[in-house]
C-alpha positions as CSV (number, residue, x, y, z in Angstrom):
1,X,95.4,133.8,66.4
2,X,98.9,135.7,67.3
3,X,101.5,135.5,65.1
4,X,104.7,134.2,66.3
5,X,106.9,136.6,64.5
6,X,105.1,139.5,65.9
7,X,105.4,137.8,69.3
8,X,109.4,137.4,68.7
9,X,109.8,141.3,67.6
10,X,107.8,142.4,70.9
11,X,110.0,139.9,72.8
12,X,113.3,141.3,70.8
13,X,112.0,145.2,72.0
14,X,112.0,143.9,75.4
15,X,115.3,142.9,75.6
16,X,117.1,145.6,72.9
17,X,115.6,148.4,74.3
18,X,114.3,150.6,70.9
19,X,113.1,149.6,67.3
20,X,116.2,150.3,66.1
21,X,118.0,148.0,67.4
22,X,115.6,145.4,67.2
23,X,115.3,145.9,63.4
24,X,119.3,146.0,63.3
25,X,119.5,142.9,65.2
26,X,116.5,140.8,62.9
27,X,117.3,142.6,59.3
28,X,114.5,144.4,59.5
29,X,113.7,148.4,58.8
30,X,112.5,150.3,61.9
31,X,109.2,151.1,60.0
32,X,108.7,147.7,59.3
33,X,109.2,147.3,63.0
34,X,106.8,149.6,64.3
35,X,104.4,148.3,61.8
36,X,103.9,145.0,62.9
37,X,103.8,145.7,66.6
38,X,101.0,148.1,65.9
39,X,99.3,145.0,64.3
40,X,99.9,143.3,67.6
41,X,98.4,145.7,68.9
42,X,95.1,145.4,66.6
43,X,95.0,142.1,67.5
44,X,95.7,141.8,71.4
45,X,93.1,144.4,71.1
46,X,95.1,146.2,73.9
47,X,97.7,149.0,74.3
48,X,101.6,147.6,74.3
49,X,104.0,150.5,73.2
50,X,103.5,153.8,75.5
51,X,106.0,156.5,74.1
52,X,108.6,157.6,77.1
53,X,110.6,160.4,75.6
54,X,112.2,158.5,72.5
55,X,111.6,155.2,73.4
56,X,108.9,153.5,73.7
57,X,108.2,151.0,76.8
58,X,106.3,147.8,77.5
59,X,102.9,147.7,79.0
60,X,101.9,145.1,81.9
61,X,100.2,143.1,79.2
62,X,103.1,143.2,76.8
63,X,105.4,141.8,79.1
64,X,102.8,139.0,79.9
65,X,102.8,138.2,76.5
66,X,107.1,138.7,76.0
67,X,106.9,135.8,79.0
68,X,105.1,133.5,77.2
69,X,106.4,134.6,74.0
70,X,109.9,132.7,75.4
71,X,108.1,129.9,77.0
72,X,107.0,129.5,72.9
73,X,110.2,130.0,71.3
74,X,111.3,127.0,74.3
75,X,108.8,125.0,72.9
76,X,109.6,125.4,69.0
77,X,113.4,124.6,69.6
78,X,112.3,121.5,71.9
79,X,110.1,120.2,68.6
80,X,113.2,121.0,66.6
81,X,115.4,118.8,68.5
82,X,112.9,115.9,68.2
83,X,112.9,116.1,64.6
84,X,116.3,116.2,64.6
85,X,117.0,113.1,66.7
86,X,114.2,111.2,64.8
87,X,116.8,111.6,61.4
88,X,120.0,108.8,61.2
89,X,122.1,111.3,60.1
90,X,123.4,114.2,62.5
91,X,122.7,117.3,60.1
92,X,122.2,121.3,61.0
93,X,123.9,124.3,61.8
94,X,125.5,125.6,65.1
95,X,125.7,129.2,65.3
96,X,129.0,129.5,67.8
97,X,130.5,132.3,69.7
98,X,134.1,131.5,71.3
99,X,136.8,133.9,73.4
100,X,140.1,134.4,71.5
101,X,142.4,132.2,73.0
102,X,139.7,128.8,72.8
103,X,139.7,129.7,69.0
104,X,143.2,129.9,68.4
105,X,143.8,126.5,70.7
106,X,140.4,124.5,70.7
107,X,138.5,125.4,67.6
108,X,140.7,123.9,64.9
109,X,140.9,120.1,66.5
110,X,137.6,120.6,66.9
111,X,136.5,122.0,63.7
112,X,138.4,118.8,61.9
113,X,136.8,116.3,64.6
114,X,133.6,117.7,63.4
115,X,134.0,117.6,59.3
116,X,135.2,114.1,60.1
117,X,132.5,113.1,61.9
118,X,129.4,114.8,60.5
119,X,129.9,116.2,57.4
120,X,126.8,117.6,57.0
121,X,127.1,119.7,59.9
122,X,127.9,123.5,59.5
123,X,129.6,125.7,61.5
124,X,129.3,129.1,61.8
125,X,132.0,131.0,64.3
126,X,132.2,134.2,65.7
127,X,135.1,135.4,68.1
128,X,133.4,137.6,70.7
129,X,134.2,138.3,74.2
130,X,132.3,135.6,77.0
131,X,129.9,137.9,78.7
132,X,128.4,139.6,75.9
133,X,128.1,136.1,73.9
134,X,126.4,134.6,77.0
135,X,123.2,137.4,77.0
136,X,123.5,136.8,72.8
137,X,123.0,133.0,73.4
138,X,120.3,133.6,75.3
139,X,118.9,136.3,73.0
140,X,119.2,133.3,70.6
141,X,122.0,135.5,68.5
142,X,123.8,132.4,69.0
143,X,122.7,128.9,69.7
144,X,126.5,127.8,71.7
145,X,128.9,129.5,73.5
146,X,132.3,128.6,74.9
147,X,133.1,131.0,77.7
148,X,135.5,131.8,80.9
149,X,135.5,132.7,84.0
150,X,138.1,133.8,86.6
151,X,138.8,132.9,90.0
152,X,135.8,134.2,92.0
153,X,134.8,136.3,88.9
154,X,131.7,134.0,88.1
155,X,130.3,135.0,84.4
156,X,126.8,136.2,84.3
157,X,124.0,133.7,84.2
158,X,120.8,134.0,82.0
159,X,117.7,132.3,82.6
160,X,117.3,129.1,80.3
161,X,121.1,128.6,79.4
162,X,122.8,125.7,81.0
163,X,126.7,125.5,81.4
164,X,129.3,122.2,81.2
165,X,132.6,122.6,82.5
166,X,134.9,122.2,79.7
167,X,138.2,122.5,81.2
168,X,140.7,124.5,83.3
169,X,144.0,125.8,82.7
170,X,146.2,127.4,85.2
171,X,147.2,131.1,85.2
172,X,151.3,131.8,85.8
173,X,153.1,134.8,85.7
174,X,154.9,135.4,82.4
175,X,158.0,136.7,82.4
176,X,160.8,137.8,79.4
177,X,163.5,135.1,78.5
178,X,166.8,134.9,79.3
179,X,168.9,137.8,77.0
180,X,165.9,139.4,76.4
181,X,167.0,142.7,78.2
182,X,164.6,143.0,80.9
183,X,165.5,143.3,84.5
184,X,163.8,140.0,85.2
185,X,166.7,137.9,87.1
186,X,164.8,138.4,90.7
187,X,161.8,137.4,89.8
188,X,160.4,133.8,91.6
189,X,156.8,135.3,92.7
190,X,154.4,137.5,91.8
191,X,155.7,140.2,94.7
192,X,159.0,140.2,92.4
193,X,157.5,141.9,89.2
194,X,155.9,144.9,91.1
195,X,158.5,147.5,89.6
196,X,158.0,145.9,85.8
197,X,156.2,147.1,83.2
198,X,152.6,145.4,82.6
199,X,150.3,144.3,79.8
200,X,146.7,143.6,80.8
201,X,143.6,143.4,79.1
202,X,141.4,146.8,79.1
203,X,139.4,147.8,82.2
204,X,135.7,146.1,82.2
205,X,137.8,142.7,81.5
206,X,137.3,140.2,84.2
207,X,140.7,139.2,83.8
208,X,141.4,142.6,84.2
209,X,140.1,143.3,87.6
210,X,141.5,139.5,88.9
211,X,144.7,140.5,87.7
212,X,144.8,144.1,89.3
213,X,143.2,142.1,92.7
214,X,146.3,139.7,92.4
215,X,148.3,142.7,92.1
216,X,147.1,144.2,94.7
217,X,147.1,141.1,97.1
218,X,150.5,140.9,96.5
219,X,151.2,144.5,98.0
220,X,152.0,146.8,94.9
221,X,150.0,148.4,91.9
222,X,151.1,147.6,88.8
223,X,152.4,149.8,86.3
224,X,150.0,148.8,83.6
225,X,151.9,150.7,80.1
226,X,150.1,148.3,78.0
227,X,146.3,147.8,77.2
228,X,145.0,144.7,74.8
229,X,141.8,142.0,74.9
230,X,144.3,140.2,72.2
231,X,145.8,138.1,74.3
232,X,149.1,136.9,71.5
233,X,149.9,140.2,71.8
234,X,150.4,139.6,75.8
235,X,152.4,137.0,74.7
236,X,154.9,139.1,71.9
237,X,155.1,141.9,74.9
238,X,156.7,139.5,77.2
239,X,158.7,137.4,75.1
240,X,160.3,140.5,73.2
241,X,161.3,141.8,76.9
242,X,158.5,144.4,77.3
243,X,156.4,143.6,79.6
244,X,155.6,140.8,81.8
245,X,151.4,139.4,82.3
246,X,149.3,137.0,84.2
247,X,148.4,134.4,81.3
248,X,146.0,131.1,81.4
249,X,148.1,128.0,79.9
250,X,145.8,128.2,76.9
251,X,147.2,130.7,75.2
252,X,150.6,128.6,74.8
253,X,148.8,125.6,73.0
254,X,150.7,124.8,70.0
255,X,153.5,126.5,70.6
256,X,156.6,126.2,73.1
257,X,157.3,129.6,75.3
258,X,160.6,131.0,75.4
259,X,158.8,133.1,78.8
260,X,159.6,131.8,81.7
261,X,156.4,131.0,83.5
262,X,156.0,131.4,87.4
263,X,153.9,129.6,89.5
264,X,151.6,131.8,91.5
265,X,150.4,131.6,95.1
266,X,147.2,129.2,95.4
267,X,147.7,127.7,91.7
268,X,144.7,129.9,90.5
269,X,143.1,128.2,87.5
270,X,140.7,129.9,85.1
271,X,137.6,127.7,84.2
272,X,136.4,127.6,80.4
273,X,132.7,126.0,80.1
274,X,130.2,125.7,77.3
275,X,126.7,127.4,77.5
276,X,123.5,127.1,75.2
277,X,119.5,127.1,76.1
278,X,118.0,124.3,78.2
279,X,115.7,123.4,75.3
280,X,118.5,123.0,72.8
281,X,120.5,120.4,74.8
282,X,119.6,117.2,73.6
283,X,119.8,118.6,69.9
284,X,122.0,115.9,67.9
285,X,124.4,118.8,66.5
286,X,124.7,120.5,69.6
287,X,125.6,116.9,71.3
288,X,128.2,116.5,68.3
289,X,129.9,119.6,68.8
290,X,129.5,120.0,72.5
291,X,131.3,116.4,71.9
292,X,134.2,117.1,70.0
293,X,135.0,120.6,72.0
294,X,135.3,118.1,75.0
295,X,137.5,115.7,73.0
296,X,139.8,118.2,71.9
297,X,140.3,120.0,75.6
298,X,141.1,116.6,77.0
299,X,144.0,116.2,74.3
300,X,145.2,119.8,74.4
301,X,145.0,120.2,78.5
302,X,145.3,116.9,80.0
């Protein structure tokens, strides 16, 4: 009979790449590891691990084996649910990763919605950027993920994670205030702020690259002095008269800008969805908090 955990490790080397990350991601020590792949290996009665260099890689019948080891780990989180739905009271925890700006504006209506609700579901909430917590949810690092993506920058997609549109919010130019100091009378369209200093978020960034392609479309390169993913900071550089940015309405939930926002050609709109695994769907916490994250966008971004 295999053993599941040994099954999940081999799966976890698959997608990681060595032991050490594979015992960094689980808790594990990289002896323990490589311990109980070998005895795997003793009872597969067949080679798995072949040593490349410093790494080791998968044999054909290990990655027979890592396919049906996820096919398993479906099935488990399918029985899961049904135990779940078969209780009166909604009840478990959500492991949740969430961009920046949905934290700051979404998270805390939806956090209180929740404790409201269902009380005796937990929440635990890490801030990481969308296309790295997409490949974690599917990893099953997280179990939820609320993510964005730009106009014809489409996020990555994994096999086995669904996505519901959330909402949109429109992206407009941000400009300094009035009496602010910067030379920012002219500007009515994006064309206007081609000789002003930018902030963007670093290279690699889809927002990044839509921004420097909107840029670009426009007819100039933009003088890009500023580099941040923390997108308040955007928002201090252009309303202390340093810099101007391309910003989704999000960021200005909660508060009233003193930036003059300008409308951009074509109305561009960034869309923020919500992501887990197929076989988690119908899971009673996951409906509650997929649930109050839509409840709360609808009152935040009409």
């Amino acid at each position: 009979m295999l053993e599941i955990r040994r099954l999940r490790l081999l799966r976890e080397l698959s997608i990681r790449g060595t032991l050490a990350d594979v015992a960094e991601a689980l808790a594990y020590s990289p002896s323990s590891v490589s311990q109980q792949l070998a005895l795997l290996e003793k009872e597969v009665g067949t080679e798995l691990l072949r040593r490349s260099g410093r790494r080791v890689v998968l044999t054909p019948q290990a990655l027979v084996l890592v396919e049906h080891t996820g096919e398993l780990l479906d099935a488990f989180e399918r029985a899961e649910t049904a135990l779940a739905a078969s209780h009166s009271e909604v009840r478990g925890t959500v492991r949740l990763a969430v961009f920046q700006t949905a934290a700051l504006a979404l998270m805390p209506t939806a956090l209180r919605t929740l404790r409201e609700r269902h009380p005796a579901v937990r929440v635990e909430m890490v801030q990481h950027e969308p296309e790295t917590a997409l490949h974690e949810t599917w990893t099953r690092d997280f179990d939820l993920v609320v993510a964005e993506q730009y106009p014809h920058h489409a996020a990555p997609h994994h096999p086995g994670l669904d996505r519901q549109p959330l909402t949109s919010d429109a992206i407009r130019l941000a400009v300094p205030p009035p009496g602010s100091g910067a030379a920012i009378d002219g500007v009515r369209r994006l064309k206007d702020a081609a000789g002003l200093p930018w902030v963007m978020e670093p290279h690699g960034a889809a927002s990044r690259h839509w921004a420097e392609q909107a840029c670009r479309s426009a007819g100039f390169e933009p003088d890009v002095r500023y580099e941040t993913a923390d997108l308040q900071a955007h928002v201090g550089l252009v309303e202390s008269g340093n810099a101007v940015a391309l910003l989704p309405d999000l960021v200005w939930v909660g508060r009233t800008p003193s930036a003059r926002l300008v409308e951009l050609a074509g109305a561009p709109h960034r869309t923020v969805f919500t992501s887990m695994r197929g076989s988690s769907t119908g899971h009673p916490v996951m409906v509650a908090v997929r649930t109050v994250l839509e409840e709360a966008a609808r009152e935040l971004l009409p």
